[in-house]
C-alpha positions in Angstrom: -85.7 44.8 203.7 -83.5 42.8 206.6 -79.9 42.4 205.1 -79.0 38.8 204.9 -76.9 37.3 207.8 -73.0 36.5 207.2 -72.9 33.3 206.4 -70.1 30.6 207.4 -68.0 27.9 205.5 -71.1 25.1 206.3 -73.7 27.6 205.7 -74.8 28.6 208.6 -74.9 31.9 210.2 -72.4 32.7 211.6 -70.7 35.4 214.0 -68.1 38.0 212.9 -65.2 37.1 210.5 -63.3 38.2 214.4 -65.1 35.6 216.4 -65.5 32.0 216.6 -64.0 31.2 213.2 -66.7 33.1 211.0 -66.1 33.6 207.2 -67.0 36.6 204.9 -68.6 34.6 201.8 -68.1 37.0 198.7 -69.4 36.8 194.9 -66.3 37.7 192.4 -67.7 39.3 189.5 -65.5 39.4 185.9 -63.1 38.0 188.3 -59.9 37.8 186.1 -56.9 36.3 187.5 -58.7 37.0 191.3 -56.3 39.6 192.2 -59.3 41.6 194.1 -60.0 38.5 196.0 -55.7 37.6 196.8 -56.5 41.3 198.2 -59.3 40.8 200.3 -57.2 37.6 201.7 -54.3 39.6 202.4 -55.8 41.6 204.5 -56.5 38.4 207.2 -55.7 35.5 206.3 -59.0 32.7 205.6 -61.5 35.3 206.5 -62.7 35.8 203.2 -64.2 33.0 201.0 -65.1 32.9 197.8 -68.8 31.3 197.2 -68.5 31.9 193.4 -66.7 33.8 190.9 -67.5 34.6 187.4 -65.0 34.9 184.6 -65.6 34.3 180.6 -61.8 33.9 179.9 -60.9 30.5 180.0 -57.2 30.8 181.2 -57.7 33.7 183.6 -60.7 31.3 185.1 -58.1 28.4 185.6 -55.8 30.6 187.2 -58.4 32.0 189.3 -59.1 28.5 190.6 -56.0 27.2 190.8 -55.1 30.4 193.0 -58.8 29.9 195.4 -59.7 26.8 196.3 -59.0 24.9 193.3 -56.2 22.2 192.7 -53.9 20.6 189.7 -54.5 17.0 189.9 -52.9 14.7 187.1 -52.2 17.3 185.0 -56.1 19.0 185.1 -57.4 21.6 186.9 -60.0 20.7 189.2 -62.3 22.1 192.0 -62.9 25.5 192.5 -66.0 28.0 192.5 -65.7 29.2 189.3 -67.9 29.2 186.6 -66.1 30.1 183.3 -68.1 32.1 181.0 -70.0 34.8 180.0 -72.3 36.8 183.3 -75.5 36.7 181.0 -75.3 32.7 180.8 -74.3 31.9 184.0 -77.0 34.2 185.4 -79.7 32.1 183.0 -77.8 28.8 184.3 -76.7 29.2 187.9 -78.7 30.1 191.2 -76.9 33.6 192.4 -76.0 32.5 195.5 -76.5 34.7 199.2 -73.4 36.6 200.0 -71.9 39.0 202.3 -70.1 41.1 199.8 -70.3 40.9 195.9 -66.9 42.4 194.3 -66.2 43.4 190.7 -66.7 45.3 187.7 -67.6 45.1 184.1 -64.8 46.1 181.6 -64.7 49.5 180.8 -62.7 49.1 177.7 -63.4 47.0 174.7 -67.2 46.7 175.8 -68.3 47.2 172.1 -67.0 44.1 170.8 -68.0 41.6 173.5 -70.1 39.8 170.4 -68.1 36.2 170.7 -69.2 34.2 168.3 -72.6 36.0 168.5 -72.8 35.9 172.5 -72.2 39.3 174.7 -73.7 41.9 175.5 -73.9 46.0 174.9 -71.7 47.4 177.8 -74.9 49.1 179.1 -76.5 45.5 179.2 -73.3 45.1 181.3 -73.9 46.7 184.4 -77.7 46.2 184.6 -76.5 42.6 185.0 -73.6 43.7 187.4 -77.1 44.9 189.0 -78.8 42.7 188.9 -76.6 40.1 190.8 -76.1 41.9 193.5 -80.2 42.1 194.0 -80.1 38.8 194.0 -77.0 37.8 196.2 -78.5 40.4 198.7 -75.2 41.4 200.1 -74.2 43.6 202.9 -71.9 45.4 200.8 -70.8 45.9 197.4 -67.2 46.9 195.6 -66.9 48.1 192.4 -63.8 48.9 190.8 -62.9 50.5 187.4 -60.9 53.0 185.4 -61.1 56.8 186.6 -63.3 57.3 183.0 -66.1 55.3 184.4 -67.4 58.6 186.7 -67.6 59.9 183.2 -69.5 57.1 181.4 -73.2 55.9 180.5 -72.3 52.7 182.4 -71.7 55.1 185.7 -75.1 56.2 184.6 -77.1 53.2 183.9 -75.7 51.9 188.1 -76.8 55.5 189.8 -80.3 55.0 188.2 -80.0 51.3 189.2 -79.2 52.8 192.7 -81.9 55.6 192.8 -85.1 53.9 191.8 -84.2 50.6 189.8 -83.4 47.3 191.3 -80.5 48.5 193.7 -83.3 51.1 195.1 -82.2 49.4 198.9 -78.6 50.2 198.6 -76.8 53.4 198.9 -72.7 54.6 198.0 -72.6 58.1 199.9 -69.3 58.6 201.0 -67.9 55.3 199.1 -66.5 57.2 196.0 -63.6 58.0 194.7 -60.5 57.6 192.6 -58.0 56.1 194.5 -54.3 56.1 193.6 -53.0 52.1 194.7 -49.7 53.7 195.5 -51.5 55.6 198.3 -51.7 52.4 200.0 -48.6 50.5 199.8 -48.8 49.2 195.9 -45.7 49.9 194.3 -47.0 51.5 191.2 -49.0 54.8 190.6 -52.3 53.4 189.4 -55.6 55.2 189.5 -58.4 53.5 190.2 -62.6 53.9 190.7 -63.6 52.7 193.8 -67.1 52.4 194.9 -68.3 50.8 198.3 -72.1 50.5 198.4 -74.1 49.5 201.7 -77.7 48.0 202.6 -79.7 51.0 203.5 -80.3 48.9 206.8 -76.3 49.0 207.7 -73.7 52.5 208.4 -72.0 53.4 204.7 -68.3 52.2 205.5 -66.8 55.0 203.5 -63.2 54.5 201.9 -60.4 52.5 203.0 -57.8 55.2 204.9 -54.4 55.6 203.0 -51.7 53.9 204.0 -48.3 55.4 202.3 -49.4 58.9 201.7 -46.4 60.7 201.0 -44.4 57.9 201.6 -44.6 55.7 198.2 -42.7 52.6 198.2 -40.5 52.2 195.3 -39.6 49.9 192.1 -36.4 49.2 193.8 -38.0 47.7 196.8 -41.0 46.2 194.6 -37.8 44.3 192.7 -35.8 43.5 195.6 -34.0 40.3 194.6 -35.3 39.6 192.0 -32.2 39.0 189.0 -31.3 41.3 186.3 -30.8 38.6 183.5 -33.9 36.9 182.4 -34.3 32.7 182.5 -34.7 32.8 179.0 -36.6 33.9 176.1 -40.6 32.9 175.9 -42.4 31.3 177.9 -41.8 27.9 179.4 -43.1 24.7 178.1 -46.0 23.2 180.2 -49.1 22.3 179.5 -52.5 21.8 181.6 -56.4 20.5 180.8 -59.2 23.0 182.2 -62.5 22.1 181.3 -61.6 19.8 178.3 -59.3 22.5 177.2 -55.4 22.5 176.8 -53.6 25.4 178.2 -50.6 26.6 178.8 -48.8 26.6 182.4 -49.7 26.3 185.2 -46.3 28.5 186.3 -45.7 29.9 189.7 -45.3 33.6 189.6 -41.1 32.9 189.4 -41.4 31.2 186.6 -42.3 34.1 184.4 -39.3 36.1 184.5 -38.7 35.4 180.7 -37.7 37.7 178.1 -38.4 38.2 174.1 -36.3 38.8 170.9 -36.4 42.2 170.0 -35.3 43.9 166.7 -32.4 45.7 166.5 -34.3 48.7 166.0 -35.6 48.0 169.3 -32.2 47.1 170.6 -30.6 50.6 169.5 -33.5 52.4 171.1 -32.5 51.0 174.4 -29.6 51.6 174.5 -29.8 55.7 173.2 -32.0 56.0 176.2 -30.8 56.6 179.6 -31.1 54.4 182.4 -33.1 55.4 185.6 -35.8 57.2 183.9 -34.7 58.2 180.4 -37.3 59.0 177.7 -37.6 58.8 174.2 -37.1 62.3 173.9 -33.2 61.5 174.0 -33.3 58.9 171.1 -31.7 60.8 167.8 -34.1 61.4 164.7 -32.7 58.3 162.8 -34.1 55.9 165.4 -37.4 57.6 166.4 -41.0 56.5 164.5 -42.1 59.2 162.1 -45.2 59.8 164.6 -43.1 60.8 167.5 -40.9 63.4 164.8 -43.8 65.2 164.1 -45.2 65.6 167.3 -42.6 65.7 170.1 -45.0 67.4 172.8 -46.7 63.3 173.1 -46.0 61.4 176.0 -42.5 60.7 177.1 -43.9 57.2 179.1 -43.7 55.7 175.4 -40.4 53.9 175.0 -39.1 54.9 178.6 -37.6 53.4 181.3 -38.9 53.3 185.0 -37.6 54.8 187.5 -35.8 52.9 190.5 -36.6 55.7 193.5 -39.9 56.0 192.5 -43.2 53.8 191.9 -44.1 52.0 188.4 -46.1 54.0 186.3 -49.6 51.5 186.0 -49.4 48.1 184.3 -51.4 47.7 181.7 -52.1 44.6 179.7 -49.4 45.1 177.3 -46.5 46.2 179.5 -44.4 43.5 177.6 -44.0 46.0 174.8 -41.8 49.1 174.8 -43.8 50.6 172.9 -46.8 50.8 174.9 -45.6 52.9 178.0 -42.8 53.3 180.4 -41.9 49.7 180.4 -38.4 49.4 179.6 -36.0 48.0 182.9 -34.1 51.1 184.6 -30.6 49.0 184.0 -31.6 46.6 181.6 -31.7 47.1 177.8 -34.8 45.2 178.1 -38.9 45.7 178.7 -39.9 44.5 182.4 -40.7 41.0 182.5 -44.0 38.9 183.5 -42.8 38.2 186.8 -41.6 41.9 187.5 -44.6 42.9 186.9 -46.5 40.3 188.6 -44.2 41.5 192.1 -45.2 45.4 190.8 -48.9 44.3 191.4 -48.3 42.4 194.4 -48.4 39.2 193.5 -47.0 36.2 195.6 -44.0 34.1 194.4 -46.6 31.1 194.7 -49.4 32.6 192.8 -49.9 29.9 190.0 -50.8 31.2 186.4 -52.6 29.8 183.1 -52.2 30.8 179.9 -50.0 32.0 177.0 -47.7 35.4 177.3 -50.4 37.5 176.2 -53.2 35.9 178.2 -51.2 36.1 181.2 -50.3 39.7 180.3 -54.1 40.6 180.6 -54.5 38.9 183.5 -51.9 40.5 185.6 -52.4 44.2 184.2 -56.3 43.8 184.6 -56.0 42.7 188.5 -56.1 45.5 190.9 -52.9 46.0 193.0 -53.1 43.4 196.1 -52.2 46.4 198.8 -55.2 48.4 197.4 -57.6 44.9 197.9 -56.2 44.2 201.0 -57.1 48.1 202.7 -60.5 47.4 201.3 -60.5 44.3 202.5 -59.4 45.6 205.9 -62.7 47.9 205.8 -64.8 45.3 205.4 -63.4 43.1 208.1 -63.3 46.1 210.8 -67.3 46.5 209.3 -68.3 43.3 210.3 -66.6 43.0 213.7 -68.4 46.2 214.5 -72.0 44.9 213.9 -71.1 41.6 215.4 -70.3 44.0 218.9 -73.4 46.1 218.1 -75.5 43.0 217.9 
């Protein structure tokens, strides 16, 4: 089977994203906030567009259009190649359309309870649908990306079946993967992170992006550069906007979410008992520690720590807003990091514009993979496609 040609912003074919303008049309699959696609733009500007993105969360699919190709009008968000909702429907209700590159991947945590309101799917289900897209977008190339477990999983299973004699039979992923630490490549945090780069049969495999910052990790200091020590107040801002007949919070540039909570004075004590730069919980005395952490002091001294300024963040997660969930607390600050500190740990723009309450735009920015690790992928598929333009 012929690979489908490239196609550009009218439709046509078109030549290599290098020459004459052309356009690398990608599918974004459980697309979140579109941090893999701000990645793939990073690496050249405009070169990447996206035909269609899938997201069920309603604000992470308003922030995902907002951010590509979409536009606040009077208050609504409009525009926009998004359909918002769950992968099974929009498969029964859309035409998958042809694409270059299809990017993504399924969940790997909370699969289980994707019932809503009676309408998911088993996380197996999951990735036989993640499947069967890209069968029917035809792409040139695929990108998965998930949680280092996922090598380890049924799901990993169900997609090398998928690959070997299934419905993906005419793709192939030797030499495209691996766990990749983001840091590696200019992100300022340590974050681990499956990546898998598949290839029609009929074109080279394009391996793994190179790394960048090997040995030479850029740091929370620089990651923060400028950015104040005192919050702009506590909660989030007021602000309101309609996305598909639905009120929402925001929208809010990235700079607008450096806001901070009321903590208890538990909480506050804790902070201050622990060092800055890198202090633990290990230095808290008994009276303020949780009974867990008295009987059993060999757990994991990222709970109720402070990060480091010399050194990258440990990973954002989607609850980095609590001090109890990891090594979240400000180096200097008695304080957890803030929305917008994290935002500028994954890479985010100032101007990225976000939807959603302080929760919902938790998930979406510790769910997005860091924008220096999307952009060297997105470098490899660039430098992919201006090769075959040249071979051709």
């Amino acid at each position: 089977m012929t690979p489908p040609t490239p196609l550009s912003d009218d439709g046509a074919a078109s030549t290599s994203p290098e020459v004459h303008g052309g356009t690398i049309t990608t599918l974004d699959l459980f697309a979140g906030a579109g941090g893999l696609s701000a990645g793939l733009n990073a690496a050249q500007s405009s070169t990447f567009r996206t035909a269609r993105a899938v997201e069920w969360e309603l604000p992470a699919a308003a922030t995902y259009t907002l951010n590509h190709g979409g536009c606040l009008r009077e208050g609504r968000v409009e525009g926009g190649s998004v359909y918002a909702g769950d992968i099974e429907n929009w498969l029964k209700e859309d035409d998958v359309p042809k694409v270059d590159v299809v990017v993504g991947g399924p969940p790997c945590q909370g699969f289980s309870t994707l019932n809503r309101a009676g309408v998911g799917a088993h996380r197996n289900e999951l990735w036989r649908l993640y499947a069967q897209t890209v069968q029917k977008a035809q792409p040139r190339y695929f990108v998965l990306e998930n949680v280092p477990a996922f090598l380890k999983s049924d799901q990993w299973n169900v997609f090398q079946r998928a690959l070997h004699d299934g419905i993906l039979r005419d793709y192939a992923i030797e030499g495209g993967v691996a766990v990749l630490n983001a840091a590696d490549y200019g992100a300022f945090q340590a974050r681990k992170r499956v990546i898998v780069i598949g290839h029609h049969k009929d074109l080279p495999p394009l391996g793994l992006p190179a790394a960048t910052h090997t040995g030479a990790h850029r740091s929370l200091a620089k990651a923060l550069d400028g950015v104040p020590l005192t919050v702009d107040g506590i909660g989030i801002p007021a602000g309101s906007i309609e996305y598909q007949g639905h009120e929402l919070r925001g929208a809010f540039n990235t700079a607008e979410l450096h806001f901070g909570r009321s903590y208890t004075q538990l909480s506050l004590d804790r902070f201050k008992a622990i060092s800055h730069n890198g202090g633990s919980r290990s230095e808290l005395p008994d009276h303020l520690k949780a009974p867990c952490w008295l009987k059993h002091s060999k757990g994991t001294g990222d709970v109720m720590g402070r990060l480091t300024w010399e050194k990258p963040s440990v990973t954002i997660r989607t609850e980095f807003f609590k001090p109890e969930k990891g090594r979240y607390i400000h180096p200097d600050q008695d304080r957890v990091i803030t929305h917008y500190e994290a935002a500028r740990i994954q890479g985010f723009p100032e101007d990225y514009r976000w939807v959603g309450t302080r929760e919902q735009i938790a998930r979406q920015i510790g769910n997005a993979v860091p924008i220096p690790l999307g952009a060297a992928i997105g470098r490899l598929l660039v430098d992919a496609f201006a090769q075959s333009r040249t071979r051709s």
